[in-house]
C-alpha positions in Angstrom: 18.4 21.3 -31.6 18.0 19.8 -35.0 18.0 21.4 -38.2 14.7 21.3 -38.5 13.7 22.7 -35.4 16.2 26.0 -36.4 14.4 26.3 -39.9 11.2 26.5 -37.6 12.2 28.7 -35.5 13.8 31.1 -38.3 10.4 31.1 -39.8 8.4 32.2 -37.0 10.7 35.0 -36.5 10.5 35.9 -39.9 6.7 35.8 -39.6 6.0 37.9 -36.4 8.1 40.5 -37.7 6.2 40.3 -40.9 2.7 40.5 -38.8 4.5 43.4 -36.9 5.5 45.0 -40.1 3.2 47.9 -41.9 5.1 47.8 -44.6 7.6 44.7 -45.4 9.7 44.8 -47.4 10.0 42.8 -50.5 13.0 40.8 -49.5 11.5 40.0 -46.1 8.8 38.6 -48.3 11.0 36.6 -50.6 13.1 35.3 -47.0 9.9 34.3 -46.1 9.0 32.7 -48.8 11.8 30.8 -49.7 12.1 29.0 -46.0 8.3 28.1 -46.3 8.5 24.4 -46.7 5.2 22.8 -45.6 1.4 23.7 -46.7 0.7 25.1 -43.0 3.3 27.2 -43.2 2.0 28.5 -47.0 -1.4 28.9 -45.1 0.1 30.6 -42.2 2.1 33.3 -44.4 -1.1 34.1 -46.5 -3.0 34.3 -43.8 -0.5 36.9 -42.4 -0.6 38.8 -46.0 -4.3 39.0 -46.0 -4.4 40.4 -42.3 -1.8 43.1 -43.3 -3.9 44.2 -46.7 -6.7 44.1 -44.1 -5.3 46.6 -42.4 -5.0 49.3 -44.8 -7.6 51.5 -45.9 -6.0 51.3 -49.4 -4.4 48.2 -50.4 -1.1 48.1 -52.3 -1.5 46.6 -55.5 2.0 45.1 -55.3 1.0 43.1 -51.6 -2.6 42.2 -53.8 -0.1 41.1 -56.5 2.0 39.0 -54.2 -0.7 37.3 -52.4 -2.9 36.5 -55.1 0.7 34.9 -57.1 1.1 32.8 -53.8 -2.0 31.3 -53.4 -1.7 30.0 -57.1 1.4 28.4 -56.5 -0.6 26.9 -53.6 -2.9 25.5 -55.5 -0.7 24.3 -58.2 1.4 22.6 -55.4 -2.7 21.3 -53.9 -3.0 19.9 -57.0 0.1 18.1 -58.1 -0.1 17.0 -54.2 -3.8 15.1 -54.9 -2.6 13.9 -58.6 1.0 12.5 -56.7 -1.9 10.5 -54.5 -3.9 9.6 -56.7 -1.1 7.8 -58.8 -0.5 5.7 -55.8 
């Protein structure tokens, strides 16, 4: 098994028990984040977040805070992505 193929697997572990999760914790967030290299991954963590704030009847203003600071750096990393291919 390559290198690779371990990251990929560490991440999907780290993302099922973050879908299994009712409350993570903020360094299973940061784990998380920090071994998401691609945008489907990006898209696949938010879309966990937002099914977890989904979930609760009152939304924790730190999870609304985390999200919403994700998704920026997603679109900062969208657009430097389409200004990279642009230059080409």
């Amino acid at each position: 098994m390559s290198s690779l193929d371990y990251r990929n697997r560490y991440l999907s572990l780290l993302l099922e028990d973050l879908q299994q999760s009712r409350y993570p914790s903020p360094s299973m967030l940061d784990r998380v984040e920090e071994a998401i290299r691609t945008m489907p991954e990006a898209e696949a963590y938010v879309e966990t977040l937002l099914a977890a704030l989904g979930r609760d009847r009152y939304m924790s203003p730190t999870m609304l805070d985390r999200t919403a600071n994700f998704v920026n750096r997603m679109q900062t990393a969208e657009r430097t992505m389409a200004a990279l291919e642009e230059g080409q």
